[in-house]
C-alpha positions, 0 to 999 in steps of 0.5 A: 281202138289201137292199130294192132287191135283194129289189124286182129279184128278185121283178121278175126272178124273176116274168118268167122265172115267166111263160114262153111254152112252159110257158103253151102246155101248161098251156092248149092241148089239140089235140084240141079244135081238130079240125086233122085236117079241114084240109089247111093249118095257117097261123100269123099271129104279130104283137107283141113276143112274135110270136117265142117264141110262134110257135116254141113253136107249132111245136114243139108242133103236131102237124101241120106249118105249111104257112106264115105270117107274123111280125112281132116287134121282130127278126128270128131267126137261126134261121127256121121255112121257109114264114114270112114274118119282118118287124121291126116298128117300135115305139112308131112303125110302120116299112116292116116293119110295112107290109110284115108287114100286106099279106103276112098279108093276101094270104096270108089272102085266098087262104086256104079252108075246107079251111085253118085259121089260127093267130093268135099275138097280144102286145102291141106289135103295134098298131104292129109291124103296121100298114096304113091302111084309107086305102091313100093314107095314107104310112107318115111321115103315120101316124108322126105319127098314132101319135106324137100318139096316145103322147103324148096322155094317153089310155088305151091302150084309147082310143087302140087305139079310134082305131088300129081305126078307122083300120086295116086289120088292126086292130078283126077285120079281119085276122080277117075276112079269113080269113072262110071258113077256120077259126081260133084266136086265142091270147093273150099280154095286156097289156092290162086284163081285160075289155077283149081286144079292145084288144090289139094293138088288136084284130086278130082280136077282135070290136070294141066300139067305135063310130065315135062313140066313135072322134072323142068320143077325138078331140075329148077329147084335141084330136088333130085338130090334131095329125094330118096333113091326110090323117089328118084328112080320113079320120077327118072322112069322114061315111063312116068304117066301123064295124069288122067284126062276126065271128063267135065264134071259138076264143080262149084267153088264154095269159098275162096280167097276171094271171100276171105278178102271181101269180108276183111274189106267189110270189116276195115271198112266199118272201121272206117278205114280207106281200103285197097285190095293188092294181091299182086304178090301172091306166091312171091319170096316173103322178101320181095313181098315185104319189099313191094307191099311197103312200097305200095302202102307208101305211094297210098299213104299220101292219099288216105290218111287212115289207110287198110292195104290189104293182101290175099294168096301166099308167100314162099320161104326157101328154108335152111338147114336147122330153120327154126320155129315160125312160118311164111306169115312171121317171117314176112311181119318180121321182114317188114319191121326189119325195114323200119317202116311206120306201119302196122302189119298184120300176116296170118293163114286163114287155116290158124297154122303158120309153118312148125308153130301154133300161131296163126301168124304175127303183128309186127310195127315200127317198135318190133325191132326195139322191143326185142332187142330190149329183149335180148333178141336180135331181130335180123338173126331171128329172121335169118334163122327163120326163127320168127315164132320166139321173137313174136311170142315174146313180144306178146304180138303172135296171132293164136287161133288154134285150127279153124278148121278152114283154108282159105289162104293168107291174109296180110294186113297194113294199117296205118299206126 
């Protein structure tokens, strides 16, 4: 087995590791809920893993659901009776995202003591599941909101801080709105440990963070002047509400970045490579992230002569004017092989989206750069383009997954050639 075929079989290998259905029964103990007291069992399920966890929950329940809602990147062909199903729109909110929030938000409204609520919670519902707080607010003008958040270099945990303030599902505000029923929040993560209540910026979680560090963010980043007037005006009002506070509810994490890792250390493992786990990085600048990984995989190598470095969490792009086509996973494979380092590296989203374009993420060696260039295609202006997807795609070297229907971070891979 080739290096790059070793780097796609431990990525591949460890998502289908890192199921849904197999996480429900190894955390979930029913008795422990006490569901026997409730009259209705609802289910609230929102992100790019809404789907999976919401038919693993009904198979799994032992009382029926009496309805809900799902907001997830499609709609199913098969549906559970009584759920509401939406399209949610992502990295940008869509009308499904409106329309997914105001239905979970009535259906909570009206909801008893005598009710318990499940909420299904993944990555990717920031946007999927959205609705100003400021109902004068379009669905366009919150677009560019988001489109100026992604594009900021700020963390992810500083730009849910902004979405929390800004939203009426977000910072346990959907949590809220059930505050008389009882409930469950279960968890598929991508977001760093320690910091829950960034997922899906927070939906049903008690929130840390403050008006305060809310426009510090702003001011940061100089976003201000990329918001429409009206975003604007909402975040300047010397009025602006701190989030809810909530009392603690029942919360389990399913699966996390944790999980994706361990499984990849598995499967490098049975492959017979020497394995060591660094998420130092995680949220750094691809730049810096790149720079460090290779450092530390070249203080390893002298060790271990078949050596696996494996690295979980995020990176951040701060994008330009006219980016193009690719993602954080391409442009730090892209990075590395611009250093000219003999190593393999493989960067992918465990969610099988990368940035605008369909791959996954890229393989990237000590030839990228050679063979693109026999190509016609300078790798140091596709990188400051970002504009990584073509390159990758032409080289044949792109990671191609389609949704996996999961989010559990990235994966970043370095193998010895």
């Amino acid at each position: 087995m080739t290096p790059h075929e070793a780097a796609r079989t431990i990525f591949h290998r460890a998502l289908t590791a890192s199921s849904i259905p197999a996480a429900f029964d190894r955390k979930i103990h029913w008795d422990s809920l006490g569901l026997d007291q409730y009259h209705r069992i609802y289910a609230i399920a929102v992100g790019k893993a809404a789907l999976p966890m919401l038919e693993t929950l009904a198979s799994r329940l032992p009382y029926p659901l009496a309805g809900g809602v799902c907001c997830g990147p499609l709609l199913p062909s098969a549906r559970l009776g009584g759920i509401d199903y939406y399209a949610g729109g992502h990295p940008l909110p869509n009308q499904d995202s409106f329309r997914s929030a105001r239905a979970a938000l009535h259906l909570l409204n009206g909801a008893s003591p005598r009710d318990f609520v499940f909420f299904l919670i993944s990555g990717g519902g920031s946007a999927m599941f959205e609705l100003p707080l400021d109902l004068k607010i379009t669905l366009a003008e919150t677009q560019v909101l988001y489109q100026a958040l992604v594009g900021s270099g700020a963390t992810i945990a500083e730009i849910n801080t902004v979405r929390k303030h800004f939203s009426a599902v977000k910072g346990g505000r959907l949590a809220a709105a059930a505050a008389l029923s009882g409930r469950c929040s279960l968890l598929v993560s991508d977001v760093a440990p320690g910091s829950l209540d960034a997922l899906a910026s927070g939906p049903t979680l008690p929130d840390s963070s403050t008006v305060v560090e809310c426009r510090d963010i702003l001011d940061r980043y100089a976003l201000r002047e990329r918001f429409p007037a009206a975003v604007r005006s909402w975040f300047d009002d010397p009025a602006l509400p701190e989030t809810p506070s909530l009392a603690d509810d029942h919360v389990e994490i399913l699966l996390s970045s944790d999980d994706l890792l361990d499984a990849a250390r598995a499967v490098a493992l049975s492959l017979d490579y020497e394995v060591v786990m660094d998420n130092t990085c995680d949220d750094w600048d691809y730049r810096d992230a790149a720079r460090y990984l290779l450092g530390r995989f070249d203080e390893l190598r002298s060790k271990h002569t078949k050596l696996c470095l494996l690295s979980g969490g995020e990176v951040t792009v701060r994008l330009n004017r006219g980016h193009g086509a690719g993602g954080r996973n391409q442009q730090f494979a892209l990075a590395c092989a611009l250093s000219g380092r003999d190593v393999v590296v493989l960067s992918a989203g465990s969610d099988g989206i990368d940035g605008n374009s369909p791959a996954a993420g890229a393989i990237a060696d000590a030839t990228t750069v050679t063979r693109a260039r026999a190509l016609g295609i300078d790798a140091g202006s596709a990188l400051a383009r970002f504009d990584a997807y073509p390159l990758f795609t032409a080289l044949g070297d792109t990671l191609t997954t389609g949704p996996t229907h999961n989010n559990l971070r990235d994966l970043r891979i370095l193998l010895s050639p």
